[in-house]
C-alpha positions as CSV (number, residue, x, y, z in Angstrom):
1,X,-0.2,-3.8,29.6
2,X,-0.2,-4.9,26.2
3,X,1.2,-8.5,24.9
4,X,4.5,-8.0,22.6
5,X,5.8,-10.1,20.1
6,X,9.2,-9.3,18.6
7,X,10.4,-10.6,14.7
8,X,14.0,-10.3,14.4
9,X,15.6,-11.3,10.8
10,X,18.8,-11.1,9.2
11,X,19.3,-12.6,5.5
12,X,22.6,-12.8,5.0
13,X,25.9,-13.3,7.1
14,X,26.9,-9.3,6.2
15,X,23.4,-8.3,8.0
16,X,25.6,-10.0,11.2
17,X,29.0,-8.1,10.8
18,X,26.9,-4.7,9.8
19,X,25.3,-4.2,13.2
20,X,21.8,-5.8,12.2
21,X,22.6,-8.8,13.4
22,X,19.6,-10.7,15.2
23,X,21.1,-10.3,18.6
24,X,21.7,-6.3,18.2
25,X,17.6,-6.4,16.5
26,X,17.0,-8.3,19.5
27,X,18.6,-6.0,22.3
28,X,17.0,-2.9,20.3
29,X,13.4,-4.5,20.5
30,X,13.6,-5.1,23.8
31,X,14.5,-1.9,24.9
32,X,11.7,-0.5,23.2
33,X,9.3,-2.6,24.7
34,X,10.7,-2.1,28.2
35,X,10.5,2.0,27.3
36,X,6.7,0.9,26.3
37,X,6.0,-1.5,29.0
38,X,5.1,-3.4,27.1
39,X,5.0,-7.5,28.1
40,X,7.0,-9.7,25.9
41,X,5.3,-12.9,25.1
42,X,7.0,-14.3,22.4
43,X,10.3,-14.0,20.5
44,X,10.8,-15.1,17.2
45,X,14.5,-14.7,15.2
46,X,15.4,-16.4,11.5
47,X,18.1,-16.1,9.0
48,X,15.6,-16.0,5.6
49,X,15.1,-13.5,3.1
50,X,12.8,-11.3,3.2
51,X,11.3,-11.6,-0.4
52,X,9.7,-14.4,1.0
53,X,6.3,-14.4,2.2
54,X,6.2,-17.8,3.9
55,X,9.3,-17.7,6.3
56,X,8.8,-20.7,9.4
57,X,8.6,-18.0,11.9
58,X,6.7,-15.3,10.7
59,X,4.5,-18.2,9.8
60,X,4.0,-19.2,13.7
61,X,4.0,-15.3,14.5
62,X,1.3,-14.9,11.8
63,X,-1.0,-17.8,13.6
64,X,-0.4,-16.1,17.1
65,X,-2.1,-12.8,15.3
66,X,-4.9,-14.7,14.1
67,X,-5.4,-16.4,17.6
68,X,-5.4,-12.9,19.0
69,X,-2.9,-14.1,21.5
70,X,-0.7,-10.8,21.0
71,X,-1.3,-7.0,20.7
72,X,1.7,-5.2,19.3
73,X,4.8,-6.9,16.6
74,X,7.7,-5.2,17.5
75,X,10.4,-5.0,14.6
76,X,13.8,-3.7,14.1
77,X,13.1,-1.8,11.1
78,X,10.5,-2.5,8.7
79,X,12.4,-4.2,6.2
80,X,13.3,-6.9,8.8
81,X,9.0,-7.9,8.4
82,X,9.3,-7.6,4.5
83,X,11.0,-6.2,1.8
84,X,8.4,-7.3,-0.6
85,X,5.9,-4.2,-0.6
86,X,3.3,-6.3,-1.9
87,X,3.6,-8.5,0.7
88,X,3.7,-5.6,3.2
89,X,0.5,-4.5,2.1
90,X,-0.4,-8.3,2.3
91,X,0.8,-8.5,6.1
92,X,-0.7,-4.9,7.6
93,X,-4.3,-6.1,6.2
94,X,-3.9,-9.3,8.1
95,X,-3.0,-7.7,11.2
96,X,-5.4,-4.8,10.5
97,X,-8.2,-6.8,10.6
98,X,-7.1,-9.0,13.8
């Protein structure tokens, strides 16, 4: 069974009344995983834009990667990870390579 981590983010109080809010990410992710089996370790939500590379709690999700400690990130939609493509190519070679 592999170890799950899911990243939930919203930017902006719209995000919340436009059906993205963290809880509906949330619900969504977990679904998946439980489709997957997959074991959900960690859970990480945060209101912070997305342009940012250094956001608290990708931060901690990032250190859990490099610990090895999980197998799979499970996100909403892509843009809730990044919606800075350079830092989306920044991000999928850090997890590539752990």
């Amino acid at each position: 069974m592999k170890t799950a981590a899911i990243y939930c983010r919203v930017s902006t109080e719209d995000q919340e009344r436009e059906g993205t809010s963290l809880q509906t990410q949330l619900e969504a992710c977990l679904s998946y995983c439980q489709d997957k089996s997959y074991s959900v370790a960690y859970r990480f939500s945060e209101a912070y834009s997305g342009l940012a590379l250094e956001r608290p709690k990708l931060n901690e999700l990032r250190e859990l990667v490099r610990a090895g400690d999980i197998d799979i990130i499970i996100v909403y939609c892509l843009d809730r990870f990044s919606r800075d493509p350079t830092h989306g190519v920044i991000l999928t070679q850090e997890l590539e390579k752990h």
